[in-house]
VOVEXZA-252283 format. One record per residue (C-alpha): residue number from 1; residue in one letter; x, y, z. Coordinates in steps of 0.2 Angstrom, whole numbers, always signed. Example, Ala and Ser with C-alpha at 12.3 -4.5 7.8 and 13.67 -1.06 7.14 Angstrom:
REM VOVEXZA-252283
nr | rest | u | v | w
1 | A | +62 | -22 | +39;
2 | S | +68 | -5 | +36;
This chain:
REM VOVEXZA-252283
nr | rest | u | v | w
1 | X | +153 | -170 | +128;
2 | X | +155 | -161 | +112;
3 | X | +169 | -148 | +112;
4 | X | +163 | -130 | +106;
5 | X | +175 | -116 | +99;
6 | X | +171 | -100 | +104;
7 | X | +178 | -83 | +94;
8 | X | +173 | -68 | +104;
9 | X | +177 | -49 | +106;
10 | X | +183 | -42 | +120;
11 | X | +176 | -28 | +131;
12 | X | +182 | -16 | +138;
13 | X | +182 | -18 | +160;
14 | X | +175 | -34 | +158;
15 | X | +185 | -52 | +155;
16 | X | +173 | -66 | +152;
17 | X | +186 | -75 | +143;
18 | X | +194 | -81 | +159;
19 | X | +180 | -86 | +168;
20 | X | +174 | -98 | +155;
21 | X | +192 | -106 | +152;
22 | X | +192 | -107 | +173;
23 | X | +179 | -119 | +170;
24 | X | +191 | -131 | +160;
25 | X | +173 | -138 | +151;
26 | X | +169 | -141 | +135;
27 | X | +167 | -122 | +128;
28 | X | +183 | -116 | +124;
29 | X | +191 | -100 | +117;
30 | X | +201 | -100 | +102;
31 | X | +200 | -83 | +96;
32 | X | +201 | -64 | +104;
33 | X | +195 | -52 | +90;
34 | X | +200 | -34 | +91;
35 | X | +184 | -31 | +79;
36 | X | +167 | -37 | +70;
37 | X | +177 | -40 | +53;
38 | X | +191 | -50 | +63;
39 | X | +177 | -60 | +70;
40 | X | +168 | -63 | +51;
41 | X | +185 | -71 | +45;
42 | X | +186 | -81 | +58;
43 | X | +169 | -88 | +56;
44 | X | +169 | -90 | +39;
45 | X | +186 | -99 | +42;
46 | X | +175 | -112 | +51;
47 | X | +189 | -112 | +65;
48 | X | +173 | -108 | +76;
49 | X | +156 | -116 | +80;
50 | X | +151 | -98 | +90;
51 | X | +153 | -81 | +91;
52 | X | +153 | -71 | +106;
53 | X | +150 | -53 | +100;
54 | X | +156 | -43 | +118;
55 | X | +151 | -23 | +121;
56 | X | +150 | -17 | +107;
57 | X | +135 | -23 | +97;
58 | X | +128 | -7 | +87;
59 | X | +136 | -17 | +74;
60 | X | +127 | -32 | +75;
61 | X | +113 | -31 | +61;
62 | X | +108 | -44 | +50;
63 | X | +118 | -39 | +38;
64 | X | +133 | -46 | +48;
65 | X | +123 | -62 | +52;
66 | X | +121 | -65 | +31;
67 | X | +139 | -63 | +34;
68 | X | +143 | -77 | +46;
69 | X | +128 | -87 | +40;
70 | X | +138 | -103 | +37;
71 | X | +156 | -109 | +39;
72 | X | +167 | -114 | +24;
73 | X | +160 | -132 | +27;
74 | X | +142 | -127 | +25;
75 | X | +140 | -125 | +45;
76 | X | +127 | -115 | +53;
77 | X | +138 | -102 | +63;
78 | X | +129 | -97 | +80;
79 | X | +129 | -81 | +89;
80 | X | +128 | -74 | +104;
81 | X | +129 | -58 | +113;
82 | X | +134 | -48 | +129;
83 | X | +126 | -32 | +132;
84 | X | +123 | -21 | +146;
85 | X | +109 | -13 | +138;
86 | X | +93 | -19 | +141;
87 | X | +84 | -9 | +126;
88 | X | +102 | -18 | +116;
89 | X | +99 | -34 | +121;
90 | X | +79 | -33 | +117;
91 | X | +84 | -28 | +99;
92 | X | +98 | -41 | +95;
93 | X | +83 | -51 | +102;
94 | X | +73 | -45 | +88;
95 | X | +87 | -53 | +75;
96 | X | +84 | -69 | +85;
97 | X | +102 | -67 | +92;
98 | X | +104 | -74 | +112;
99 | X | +107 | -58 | +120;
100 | X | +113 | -59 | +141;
101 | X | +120 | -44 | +153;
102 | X | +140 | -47 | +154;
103 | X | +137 | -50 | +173;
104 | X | +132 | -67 | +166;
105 | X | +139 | -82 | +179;
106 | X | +154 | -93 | +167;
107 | X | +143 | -107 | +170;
108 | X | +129 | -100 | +163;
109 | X | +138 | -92 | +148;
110 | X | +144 | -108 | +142;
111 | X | +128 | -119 | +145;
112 | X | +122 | -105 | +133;
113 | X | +134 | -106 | +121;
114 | X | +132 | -124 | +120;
115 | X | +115 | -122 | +117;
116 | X | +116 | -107 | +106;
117 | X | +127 | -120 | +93;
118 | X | +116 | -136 | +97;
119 | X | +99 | -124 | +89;
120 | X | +111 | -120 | +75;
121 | X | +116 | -138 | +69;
122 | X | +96 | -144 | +73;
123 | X | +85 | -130 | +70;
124 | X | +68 | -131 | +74;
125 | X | +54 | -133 | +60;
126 | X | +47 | -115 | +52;
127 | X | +32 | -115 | +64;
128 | X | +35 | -127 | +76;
129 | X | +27 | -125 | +91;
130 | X | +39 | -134 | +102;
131 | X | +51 | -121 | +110;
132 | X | +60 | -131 | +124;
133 | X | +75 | -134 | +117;
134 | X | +75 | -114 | +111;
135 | X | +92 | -105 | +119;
136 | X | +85 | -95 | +134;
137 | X | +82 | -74 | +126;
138 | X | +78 | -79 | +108;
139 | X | +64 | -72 | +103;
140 | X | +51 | -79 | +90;
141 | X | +48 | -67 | +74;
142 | X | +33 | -74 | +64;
143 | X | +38 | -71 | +48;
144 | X | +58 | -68 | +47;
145 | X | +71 | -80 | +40;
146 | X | +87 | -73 | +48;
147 | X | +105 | -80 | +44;
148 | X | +111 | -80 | +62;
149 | X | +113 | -96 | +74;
150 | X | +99 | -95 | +84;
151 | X | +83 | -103 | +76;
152 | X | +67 | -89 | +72;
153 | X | +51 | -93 | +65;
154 | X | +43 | -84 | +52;
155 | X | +64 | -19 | +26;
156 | X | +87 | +102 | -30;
157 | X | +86 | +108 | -44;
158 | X | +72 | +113 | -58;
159 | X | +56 | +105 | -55;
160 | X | +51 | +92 | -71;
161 | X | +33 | +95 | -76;
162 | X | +19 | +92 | -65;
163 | X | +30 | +88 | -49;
164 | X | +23 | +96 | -35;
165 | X | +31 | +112 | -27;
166 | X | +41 | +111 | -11;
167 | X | +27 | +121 | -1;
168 | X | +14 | +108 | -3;
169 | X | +24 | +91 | +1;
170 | X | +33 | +87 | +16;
171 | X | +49 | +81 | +11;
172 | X | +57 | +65 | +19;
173 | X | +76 | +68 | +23;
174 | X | +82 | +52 | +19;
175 | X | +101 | +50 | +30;
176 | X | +111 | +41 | +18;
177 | X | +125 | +30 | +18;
178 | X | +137 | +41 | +31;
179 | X | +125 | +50 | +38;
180 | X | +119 | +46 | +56;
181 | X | +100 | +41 | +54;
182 | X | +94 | +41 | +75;
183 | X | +93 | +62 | +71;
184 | X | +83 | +70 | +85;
185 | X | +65 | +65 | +83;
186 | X | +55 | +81 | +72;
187 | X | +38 | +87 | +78;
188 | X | +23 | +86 | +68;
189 | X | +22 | +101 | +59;
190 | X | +37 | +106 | +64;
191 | X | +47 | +116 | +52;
192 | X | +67 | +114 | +47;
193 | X | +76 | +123 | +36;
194 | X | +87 | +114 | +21;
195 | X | +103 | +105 | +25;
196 | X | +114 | +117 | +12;
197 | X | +120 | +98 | +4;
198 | X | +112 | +85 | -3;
199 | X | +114 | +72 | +10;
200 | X | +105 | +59 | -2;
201 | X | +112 | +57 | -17;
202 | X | +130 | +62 | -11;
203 | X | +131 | +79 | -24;
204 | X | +141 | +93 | -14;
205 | X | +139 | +105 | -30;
206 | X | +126 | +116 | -24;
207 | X | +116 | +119 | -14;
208 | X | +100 | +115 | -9;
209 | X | +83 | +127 | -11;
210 | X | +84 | +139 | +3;
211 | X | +65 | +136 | +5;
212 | X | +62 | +125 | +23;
213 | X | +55 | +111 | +20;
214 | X | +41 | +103 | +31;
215 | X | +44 | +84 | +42;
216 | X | +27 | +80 | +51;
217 | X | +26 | +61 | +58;
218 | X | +8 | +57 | +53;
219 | X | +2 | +41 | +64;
220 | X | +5 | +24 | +52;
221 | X | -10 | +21 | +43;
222 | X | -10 | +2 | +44;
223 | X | -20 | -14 | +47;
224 | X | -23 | -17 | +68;
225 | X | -21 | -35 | +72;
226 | X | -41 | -38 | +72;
227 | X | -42 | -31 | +55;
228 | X | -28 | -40 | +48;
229 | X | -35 | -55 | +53;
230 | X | -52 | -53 | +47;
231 | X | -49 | -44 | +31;
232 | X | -38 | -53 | +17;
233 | X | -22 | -45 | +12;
234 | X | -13 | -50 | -3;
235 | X | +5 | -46 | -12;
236 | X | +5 | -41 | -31;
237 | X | +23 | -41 | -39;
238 | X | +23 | -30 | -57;
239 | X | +36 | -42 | -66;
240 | X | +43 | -39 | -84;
241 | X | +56 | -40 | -97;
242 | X | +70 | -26 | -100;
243 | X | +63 | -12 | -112;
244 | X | +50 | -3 | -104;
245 | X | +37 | -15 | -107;
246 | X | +25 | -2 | -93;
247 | X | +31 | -11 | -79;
248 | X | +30 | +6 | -66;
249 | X | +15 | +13 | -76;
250 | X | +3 | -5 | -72;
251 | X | +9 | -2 | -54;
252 | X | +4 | +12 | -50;
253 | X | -12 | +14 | -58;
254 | X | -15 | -3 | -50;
255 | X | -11 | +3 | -34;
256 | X | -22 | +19 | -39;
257 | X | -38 | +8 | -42;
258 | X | -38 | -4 | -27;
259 | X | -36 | +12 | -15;
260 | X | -50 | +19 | -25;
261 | X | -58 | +4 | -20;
262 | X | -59 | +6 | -2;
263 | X | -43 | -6 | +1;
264 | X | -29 | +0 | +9;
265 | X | -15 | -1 | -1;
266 | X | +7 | +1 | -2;
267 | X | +15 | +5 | -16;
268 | X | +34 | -2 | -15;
269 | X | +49 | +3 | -27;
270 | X | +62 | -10 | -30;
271 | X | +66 | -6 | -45;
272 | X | +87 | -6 | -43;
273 | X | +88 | -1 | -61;
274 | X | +76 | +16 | -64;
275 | X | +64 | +19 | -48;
276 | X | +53 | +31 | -56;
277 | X | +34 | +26 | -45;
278 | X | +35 | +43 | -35;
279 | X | +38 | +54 | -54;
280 | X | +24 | +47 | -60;
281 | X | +14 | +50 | -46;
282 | X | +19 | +67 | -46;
283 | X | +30 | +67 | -29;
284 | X | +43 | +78 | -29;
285 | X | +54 | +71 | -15;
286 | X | +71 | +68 | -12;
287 | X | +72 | +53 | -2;
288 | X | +74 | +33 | -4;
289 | X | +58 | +27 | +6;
290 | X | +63 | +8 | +5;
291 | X | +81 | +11 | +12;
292 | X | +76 | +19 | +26;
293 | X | +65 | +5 | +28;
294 | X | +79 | -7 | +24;
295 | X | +90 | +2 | +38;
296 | X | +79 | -2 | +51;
297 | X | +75 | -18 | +46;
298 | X | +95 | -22 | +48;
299 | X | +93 | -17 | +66;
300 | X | +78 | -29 | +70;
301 | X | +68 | -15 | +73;
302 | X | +55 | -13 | +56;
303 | X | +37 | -17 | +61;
304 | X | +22 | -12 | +52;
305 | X | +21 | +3 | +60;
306 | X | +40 | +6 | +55;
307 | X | +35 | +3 | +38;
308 | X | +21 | +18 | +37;
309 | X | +33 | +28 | +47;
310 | X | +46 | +27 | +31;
311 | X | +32 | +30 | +17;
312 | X | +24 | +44 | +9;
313 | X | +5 | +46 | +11;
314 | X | -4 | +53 | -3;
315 | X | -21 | +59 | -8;
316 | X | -23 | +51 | -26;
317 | X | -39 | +55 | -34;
318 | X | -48 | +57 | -18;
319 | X | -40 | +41 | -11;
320 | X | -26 | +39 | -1;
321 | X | -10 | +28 | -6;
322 | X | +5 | +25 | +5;
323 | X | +22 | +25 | -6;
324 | X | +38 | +17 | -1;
325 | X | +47 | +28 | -14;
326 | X | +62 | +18 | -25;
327 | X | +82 | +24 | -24;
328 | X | +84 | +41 | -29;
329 | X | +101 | +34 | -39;
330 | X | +106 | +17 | -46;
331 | X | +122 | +16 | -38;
332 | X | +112 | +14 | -19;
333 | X | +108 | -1 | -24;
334 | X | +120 | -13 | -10;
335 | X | +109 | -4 | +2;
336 | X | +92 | -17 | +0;
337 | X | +102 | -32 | +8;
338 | X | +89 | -47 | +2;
339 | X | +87 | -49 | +23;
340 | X | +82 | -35 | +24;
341 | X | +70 | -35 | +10;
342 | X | +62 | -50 | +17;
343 | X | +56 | -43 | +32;
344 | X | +49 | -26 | +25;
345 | X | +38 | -35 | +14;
346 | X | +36 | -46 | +29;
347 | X | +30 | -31 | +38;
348 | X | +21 | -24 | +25;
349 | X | +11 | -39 | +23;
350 | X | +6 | -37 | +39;
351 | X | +1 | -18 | +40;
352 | X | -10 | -19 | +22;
353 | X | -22 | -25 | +15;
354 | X | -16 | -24 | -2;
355 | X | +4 | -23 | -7;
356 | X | +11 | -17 | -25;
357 | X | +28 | -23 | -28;
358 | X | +36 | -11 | -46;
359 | X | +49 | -24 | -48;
360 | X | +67 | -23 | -57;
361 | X | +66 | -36 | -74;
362 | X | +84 | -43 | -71;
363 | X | +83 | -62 | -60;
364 | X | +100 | -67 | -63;
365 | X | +108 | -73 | -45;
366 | X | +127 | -74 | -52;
367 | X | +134 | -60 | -45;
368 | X | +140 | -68 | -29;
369 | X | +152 | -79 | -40;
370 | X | +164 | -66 | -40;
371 | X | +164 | -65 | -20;
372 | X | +173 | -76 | -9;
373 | X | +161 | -72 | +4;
374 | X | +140 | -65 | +2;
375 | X | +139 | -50 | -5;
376 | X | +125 | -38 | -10;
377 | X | +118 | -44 | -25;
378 | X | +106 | -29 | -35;
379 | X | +94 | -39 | -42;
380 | X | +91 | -49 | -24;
381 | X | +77 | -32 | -22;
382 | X | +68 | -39 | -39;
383 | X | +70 | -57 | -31;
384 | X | +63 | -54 | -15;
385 | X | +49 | -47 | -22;
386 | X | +42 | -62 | -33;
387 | X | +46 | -73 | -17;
388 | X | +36 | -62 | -6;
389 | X | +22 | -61 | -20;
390 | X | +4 | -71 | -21;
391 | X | +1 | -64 | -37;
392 | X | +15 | -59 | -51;
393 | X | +9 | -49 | -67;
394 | X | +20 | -53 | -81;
395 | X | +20 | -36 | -92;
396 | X | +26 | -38 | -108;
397 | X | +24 | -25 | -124;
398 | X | +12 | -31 | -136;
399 | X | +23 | -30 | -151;
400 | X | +36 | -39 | -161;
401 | X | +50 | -35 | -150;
402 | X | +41 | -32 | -133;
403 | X | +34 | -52 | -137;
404 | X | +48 | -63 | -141;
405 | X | +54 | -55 | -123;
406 | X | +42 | -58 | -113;
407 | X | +42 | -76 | -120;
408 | X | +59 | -78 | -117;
409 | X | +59 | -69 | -99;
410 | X | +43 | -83 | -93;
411 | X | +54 | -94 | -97;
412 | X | +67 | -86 | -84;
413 | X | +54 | -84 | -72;
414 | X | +51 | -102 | -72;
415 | X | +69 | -105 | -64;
416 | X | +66 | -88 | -53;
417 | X | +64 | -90 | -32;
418 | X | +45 | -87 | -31;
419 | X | +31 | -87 | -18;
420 | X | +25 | -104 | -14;
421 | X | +7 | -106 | -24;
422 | X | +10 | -89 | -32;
423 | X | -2 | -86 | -47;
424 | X | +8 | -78 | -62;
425 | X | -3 | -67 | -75;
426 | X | +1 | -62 | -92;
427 | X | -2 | -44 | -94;
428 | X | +1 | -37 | -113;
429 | X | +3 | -20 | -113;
430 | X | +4 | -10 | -127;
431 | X | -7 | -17 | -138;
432 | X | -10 | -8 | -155;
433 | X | -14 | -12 | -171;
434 | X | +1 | -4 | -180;
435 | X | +12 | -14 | -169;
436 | X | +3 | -32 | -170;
437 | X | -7 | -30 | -186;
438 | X | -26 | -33 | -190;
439 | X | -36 | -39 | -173;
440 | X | -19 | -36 | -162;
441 | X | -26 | -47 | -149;
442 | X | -28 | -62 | -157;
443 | X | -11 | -59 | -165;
444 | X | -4 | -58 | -149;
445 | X | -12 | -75 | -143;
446 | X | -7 | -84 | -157;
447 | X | +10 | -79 | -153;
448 | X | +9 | -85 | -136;
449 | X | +0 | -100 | -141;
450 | X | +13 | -105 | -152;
451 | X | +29 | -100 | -142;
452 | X | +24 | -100 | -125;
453 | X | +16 | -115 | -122;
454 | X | -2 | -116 | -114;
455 | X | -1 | -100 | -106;
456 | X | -14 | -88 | -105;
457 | X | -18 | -68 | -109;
458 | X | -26 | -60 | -92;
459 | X | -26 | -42 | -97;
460 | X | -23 | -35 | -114;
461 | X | -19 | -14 | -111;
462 | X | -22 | -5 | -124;
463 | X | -9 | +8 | -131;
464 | X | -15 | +27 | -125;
465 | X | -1 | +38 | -128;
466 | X | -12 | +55 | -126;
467 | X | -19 | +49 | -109;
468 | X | -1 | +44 | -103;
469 | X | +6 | +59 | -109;
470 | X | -8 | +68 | -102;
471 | X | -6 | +59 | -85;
472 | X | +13 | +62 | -85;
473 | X | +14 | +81 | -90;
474 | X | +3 | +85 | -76;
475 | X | +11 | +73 | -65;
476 | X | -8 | +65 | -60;
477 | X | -15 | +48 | -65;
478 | X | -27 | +39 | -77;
479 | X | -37 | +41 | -64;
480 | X | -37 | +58 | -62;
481 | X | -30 | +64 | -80;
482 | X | -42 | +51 | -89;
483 | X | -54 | +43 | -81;
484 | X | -66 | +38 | -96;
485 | X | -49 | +30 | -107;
486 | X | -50 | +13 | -114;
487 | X | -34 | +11 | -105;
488 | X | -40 | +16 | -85;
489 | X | -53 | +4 | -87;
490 | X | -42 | -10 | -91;
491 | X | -33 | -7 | -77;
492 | X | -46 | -5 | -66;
493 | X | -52 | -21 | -74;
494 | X | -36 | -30 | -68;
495 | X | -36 | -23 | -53;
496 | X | -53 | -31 | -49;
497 | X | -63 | -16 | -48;
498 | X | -72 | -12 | -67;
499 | X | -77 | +5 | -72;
500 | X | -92 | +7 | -83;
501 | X | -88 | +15 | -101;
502 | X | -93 | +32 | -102;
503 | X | -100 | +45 | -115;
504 | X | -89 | +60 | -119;
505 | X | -73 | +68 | -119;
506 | X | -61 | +64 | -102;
507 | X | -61 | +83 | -90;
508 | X | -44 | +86 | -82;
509 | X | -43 | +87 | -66;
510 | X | -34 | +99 | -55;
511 | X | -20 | +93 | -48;
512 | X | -21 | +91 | -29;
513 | X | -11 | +94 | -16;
514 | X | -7 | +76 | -14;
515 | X | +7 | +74 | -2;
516 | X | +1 | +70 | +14;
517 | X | +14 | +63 | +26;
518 | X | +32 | +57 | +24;
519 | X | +45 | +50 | +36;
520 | X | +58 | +58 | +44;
């Protein structure tokens, strides 16, 4: 029988160390670690075929299994856990980590062990029905693709123009990095007053408004399991070039017109670089929706409802639009782990019928060159969105710079990690007549025509500046700062919902107290 190397941690009043080498079998002991980072460089040394992660597994995320993915040969790295906790062991379960009670016979731990490394080396198939040879306590996550051992199937100061006053939003603290996120739960409604810091983006300055700000939990506002099966849900990824091409702009007002069409729909900020999806939509909050999401995700624990828990809910000319609002600084970036990522669009997938990705325009992957083991990688938050996508809108600016871009950037795309069967659409955004020249639009196909091979236009935007500026001063959007523009329509066309052309000049609306609900 096949020796196994176990590196394990040791816990306090309990010594299952001894009881396994009693047993004089195969499994064997090679390392006590006094820690979780001990135990990484052990595993990445490839000394070991398993960890045993003993007591202490608050630590266990999956983060750390990205960590101790593989070996220096290329070897799957199994895990295993002993907690007396049950709630503990049900999440580590979650990460598709073996989980027993210390109380756990020798015998038993090591045929556990054995088997924990034998699914390692020989995982199952994704979707393979045939469970037998499964490690007994893993649990199957439709959906996830963890980097652990055992095999699963399957994330103030002046107010700028138009933002909406404190009084009528309920502001989402976000605990940042530091801060202890299981708070005491907040009632709905209930009132707290303003921290005196600004726990989020790490200023100790000044202070914060003195004014209190409101948490209510409003109840997730997501697909039940009947409905998601009977209605079809579908993820869009807003993809384009560095320069502004109108990436954030064609998201949201997407995301505007298909709630407007009766779908439900989340908006989700991975931008790394410049999230600006809740400015335009005229939120005024301070927190980073998708890191709170990410957060839980790293514990096992996100879940559709998790997911509508950590956006924003608002009411969007007379539609309701669920936010997962982008980093509220660049420099947060290493908080979306790509792991992570993967299983809050997973989720969200799940909970909606209608995702919006506003994606980063960066898809280079070298950053981990510089590593000797994974690290975070920014643009991974960019890249888990296209993978996750069905449909990717390439935005490009219909001009002579914004063009050869976009060219050069499909091109990049091409080599990108995407979806499976993921459809990509050119978007040209922008388009204008002083830009292009006479008939901009068959400018612009001839350019593609020639440079890009046999790719296709899906949607040519026409360049509105009044109406943007319009939409942006009073923090609203087409859709409620002008409806009858060349430009909402084709958006609204894009979006798969036309609106008829209509007579006369475009009446503002009010803007509304759009904030409904946020996280806590």
């Amino acid at each position: 029988m096949r020796k196994v190397s176990v590196a394990t941690t040791i816990m306090p009043g309990h010594d299952h160390v001894s009881g396994l080498e009693r047993l004089r079998g195969p499994v064997t002991v090679i390392r006590r670690c006094e820690s979780l980072a001990e135990l990484i460089s052990v595993a990445r040394s490839g000394l070991a075929d398993v960890l045993l992660v003993a007591g202490d597994t608050g630590q266990l995320t999956l983060t750390f299994l990205d960590s101790v993915a593989a070996d220096a040969r290329g070897r799957r790295v199994a895990v295993v856990a002993l907690s007396d906790v049950a709630a503990e062991r049900e999440r580590l379960g979650h990460l598709g980590v073996v989980a027993v009670p210390p109380e756990t016979p020798p015998s038993d731990l090591a045929a556990l062990l054995q088997e924990a490394v034998a699914a390692a080396r020989h995982p199952l198939p994704v979707g393979s029905s045939d469970h037998d040879d499964r490690p007994p306590g893993a649990t199957e996550r439709p959906g996830r693709r963890a980097a652990g051992a055992i095999v699963r199937t399957g994330s103030s100061g002046s107010a700028a123009p138009g933002t909406r006053p404190a009084e009528a939003r309920a502001g989402a603290v976000d605990p940042g990095a530091g801060q202890d996120s299981a708070a005491a739960p907040v009632s709905p409604g209930e009132w707290i007053p303003a921290s005196g810091e600004d726990d989020d983006d790490g200023d100790r300055s000044g202070a914060r408004s003195a004014a209190p700000v409101a948490v209510p939990v409003p109840p997730a506002d997501v697909l039940t399991d009947s409905e998601a099966g009977a209605r079809p849900t579908r993820t869009t990824a807003v993809w384009g070039p560095a320069g502004s091409p109108g990436r954030t702009t064609v998201a949201v007002n997407l995301s505007v017109e298909l709630a407007l069409a009766g779908r439900r729909t989340l908006l989700v900020d991975l931008d790394t670089y410049a999230a600006s999806a809740g400015v335009l939509l005229g939120l005024l909050d301070e927190s980073a929706g998708i890191a709170q999401a990410c957060r839980l995700a790293d514990q096992g624990e996100i879940s559709a409802e998790g997911v509508g828990r950590c956006a924003l809910r608002a009411r969007v000319a007379g539609a309701t639009l669920q936010v997962l609002t982008g980093l509220t600084r660049s420099d947060r970036w290493p908080e979306l782990r790509r792991s992570a990522l993967d299983a809050v669009l997973t989720a969200a997938a799940e909970g909606w019928e209608e995702v919006v990705i506003d994606c980063g325009f960066s898809l280079e992957q070298d950053e981990e060159l510089s590593f000797d083991i994974p690290a975070p990688q920014r643009n991974a938050a960019t890249l888990a969105g296209l993978a996750a996508a069905d449909r990717i809108l390439a935005v490009g600016a219909g001009d002579p710079v914004g063009l050869p871009r976009l060219v050069r950037a499909l091109d990049e795309l091409d080599q990108a990690e995407t979806a499976a069967g993921a459809v990509v659409e050119i978007v040209v955004n922008q388009v204008r007549a002083e830009a292009s020249g006479v008939a901009p639009r068959s400018q612009v196909r001839s350019v593609l025509e020639h440079f890009a091979g046999d790719r296709t236009v899906s949607a040519f935007l026409p360049w509105d500046r009044k109406a943007l500026d319009r939409a942006l001063l009073g923090g609203q959007v087409l859709a409620e700062a002008a409806p009858k523009s060349a430009l909402r329509r084709a958006l609204s066309a894009l979006a798969g919902t036309p609106q008829e052309p209509a007579e006369g000049r475009a009446r503002r609306l009010p803007v509304p107290r759009r904030l409904l609900g946020a996280a806590r």
